[in-house]
C-alpha positions in Angstrom: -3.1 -25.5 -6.4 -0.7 -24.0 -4.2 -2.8 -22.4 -2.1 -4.3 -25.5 -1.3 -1.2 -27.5 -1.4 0.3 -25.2 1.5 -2.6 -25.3 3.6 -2.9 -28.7 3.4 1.1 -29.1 4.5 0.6 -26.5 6.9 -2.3 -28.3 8.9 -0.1 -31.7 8.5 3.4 -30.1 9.6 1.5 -28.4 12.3 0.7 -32.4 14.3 4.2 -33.1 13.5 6.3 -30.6 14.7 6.7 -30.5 18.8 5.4 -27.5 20.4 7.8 -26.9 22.9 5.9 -23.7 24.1 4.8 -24.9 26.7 8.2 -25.8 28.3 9.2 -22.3 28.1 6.9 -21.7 30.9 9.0 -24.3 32.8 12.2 -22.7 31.9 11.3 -19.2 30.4 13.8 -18.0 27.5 14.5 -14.6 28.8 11.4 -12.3 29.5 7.3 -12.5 29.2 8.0 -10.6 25.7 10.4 -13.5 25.1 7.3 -16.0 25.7 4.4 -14.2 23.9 6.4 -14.1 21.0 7.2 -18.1 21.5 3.6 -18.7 22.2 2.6 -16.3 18.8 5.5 -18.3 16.7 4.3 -22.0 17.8 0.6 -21.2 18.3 -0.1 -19.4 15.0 -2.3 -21.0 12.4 -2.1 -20.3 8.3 -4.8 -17.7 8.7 -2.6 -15.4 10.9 -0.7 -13.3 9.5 2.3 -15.3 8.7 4.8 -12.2 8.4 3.5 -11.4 11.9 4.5 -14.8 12.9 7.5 -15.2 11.5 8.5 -11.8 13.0 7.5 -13.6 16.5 9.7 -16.6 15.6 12.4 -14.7 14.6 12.4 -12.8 18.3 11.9 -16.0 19.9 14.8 -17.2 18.5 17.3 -14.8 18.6 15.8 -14.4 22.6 15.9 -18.0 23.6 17.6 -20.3 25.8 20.9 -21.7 24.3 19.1 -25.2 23.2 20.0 -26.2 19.4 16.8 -28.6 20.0 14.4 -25.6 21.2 15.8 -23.3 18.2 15.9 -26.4 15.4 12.0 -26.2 16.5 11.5 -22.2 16.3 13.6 -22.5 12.8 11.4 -25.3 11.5 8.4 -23.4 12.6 9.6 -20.3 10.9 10.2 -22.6 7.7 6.4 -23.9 7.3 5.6 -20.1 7.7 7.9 -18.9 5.2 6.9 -21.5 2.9 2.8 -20.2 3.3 4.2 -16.6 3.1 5.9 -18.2 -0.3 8.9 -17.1 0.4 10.4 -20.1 -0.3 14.2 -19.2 -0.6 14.1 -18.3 3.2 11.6 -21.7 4.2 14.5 -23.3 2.4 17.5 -21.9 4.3 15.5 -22.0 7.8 14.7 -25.9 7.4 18.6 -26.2 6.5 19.3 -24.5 9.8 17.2 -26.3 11.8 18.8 -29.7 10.3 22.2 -28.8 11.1 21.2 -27.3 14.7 19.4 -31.0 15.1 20.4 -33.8 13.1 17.4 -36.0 13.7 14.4 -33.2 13.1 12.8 -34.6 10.3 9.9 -32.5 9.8 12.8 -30.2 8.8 14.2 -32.3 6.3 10.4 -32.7 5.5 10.6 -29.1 5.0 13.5 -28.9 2.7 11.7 -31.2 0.5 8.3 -29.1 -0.1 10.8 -25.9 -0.3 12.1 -27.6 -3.0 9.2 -29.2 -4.6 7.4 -25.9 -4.7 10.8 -24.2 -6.3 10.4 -27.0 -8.7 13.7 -28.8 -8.2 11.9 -32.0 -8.2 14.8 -34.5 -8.4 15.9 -32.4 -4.9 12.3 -32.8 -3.2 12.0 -36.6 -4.3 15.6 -37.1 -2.4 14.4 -35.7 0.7 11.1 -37.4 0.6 12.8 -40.8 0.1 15.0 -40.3 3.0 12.6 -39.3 5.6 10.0 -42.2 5.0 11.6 -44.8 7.6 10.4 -41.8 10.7 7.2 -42.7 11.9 6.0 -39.0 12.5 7.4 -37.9 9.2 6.5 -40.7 6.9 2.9 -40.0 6.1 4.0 -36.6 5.1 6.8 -38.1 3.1 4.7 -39.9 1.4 2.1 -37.2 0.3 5.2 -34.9 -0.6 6.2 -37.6 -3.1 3.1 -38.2 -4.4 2.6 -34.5 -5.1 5.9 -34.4 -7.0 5.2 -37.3 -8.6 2.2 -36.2 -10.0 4.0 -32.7 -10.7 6.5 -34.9 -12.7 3.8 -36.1 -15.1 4.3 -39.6 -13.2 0.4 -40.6 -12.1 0.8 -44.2 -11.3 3.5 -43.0 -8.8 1.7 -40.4 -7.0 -1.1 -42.6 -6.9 0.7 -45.1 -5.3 2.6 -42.6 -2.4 -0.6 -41.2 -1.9 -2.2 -44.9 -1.3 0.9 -45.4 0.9 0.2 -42.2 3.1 -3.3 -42.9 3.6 -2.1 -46.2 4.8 0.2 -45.0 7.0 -2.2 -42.2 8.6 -6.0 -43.6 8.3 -7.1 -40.7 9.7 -5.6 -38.1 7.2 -8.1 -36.8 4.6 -5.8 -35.4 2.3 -4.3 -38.5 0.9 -7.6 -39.9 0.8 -8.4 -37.0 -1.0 -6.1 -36.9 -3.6 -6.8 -40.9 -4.3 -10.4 -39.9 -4.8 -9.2 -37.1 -7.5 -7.1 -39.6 -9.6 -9.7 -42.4 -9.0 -11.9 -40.7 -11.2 
């Protein structure tokens, strides 16, 4: 299950969290090394190696520009690797980061909420969830991360009813759909 869990919130985090890649070619962060390991750490994919990646984003941040928005992204970035590398202490302390750095990136509060959930502090994950469902971008995602805990918790009629309210939210998101199929039956 958490295989497929972190894929699934790999794939989702991956629509919501800005690639700002391509403004480093407006306003490179130091060097062309700088930039291919920006483009490696934003452009990879769950199937890459994610120590490779996070070894890109961790370049790419310590070599960027001296934006707390640019390096809120590379940290959140880092995180959703992390937490498919399962290494979720570090996902946990890079989505932290990347909320302090920017105060209104809440696909890393999103973060901190699946760190949690998959280190089985569920009272922690449910908190987060709850507080990032008013975000447009993040709520769909909030919404399956509580439903996932939820039904973690042993409470079905509450993950079947964040799961219902994701699908809403996000029509187009098979997931959700998914998992309302699974407890339908």
């Amino acid at each position: 299950m958490r295989n497929i869990l972190i894929s699934t919130l790999f794939v989702a985090s991956m629509s919501a969290v800005p690639a700002f890649a391509s403004d480093f070619n407006d306003q490179s962060i130091v060097n062309s090394k700088a930039d291919q390991n920006m483009l490696l750490c934003m452009g990879s994919d769950i199937d890459a190696a994610p120590s490779k990646a996070i070894r890109a984003c961790t370049k790419a941040y310590k070599d960027s520009v001296p934006n707390y928005d640019i390096k809120s992204d590379i940290l959140t970035r880092r995180g959703w690797l992390q937490l498919s590398a399962k290494k979720y202490d570090r996902a946990s302390r890079d989505f932290k980061s990347a909320a302090m750095l920017n105060s209104v990136n809440e696909i890393a509060f999103l973060g901190e909420g699946f760190a949690a959930m998959l280190q089985e502090d569920y009272s922690t994950a449910i908190a987060y969830f709850n507080d990032c469902m008013t975000h447009n971008e993040a709520a769909p995602l909030a919404y399956y991360g509580l439903g996932m805990t939820k039904e973690l918790t042993g409470d079905k009629s509450g993950a079947f009813e964040a799961y219902s309210k994701a699908a809403k939210l996000r029509p187009d998101w098979q997931a959700p759909q998914e998992e309302i199929s699974r407890m339908s039956t």
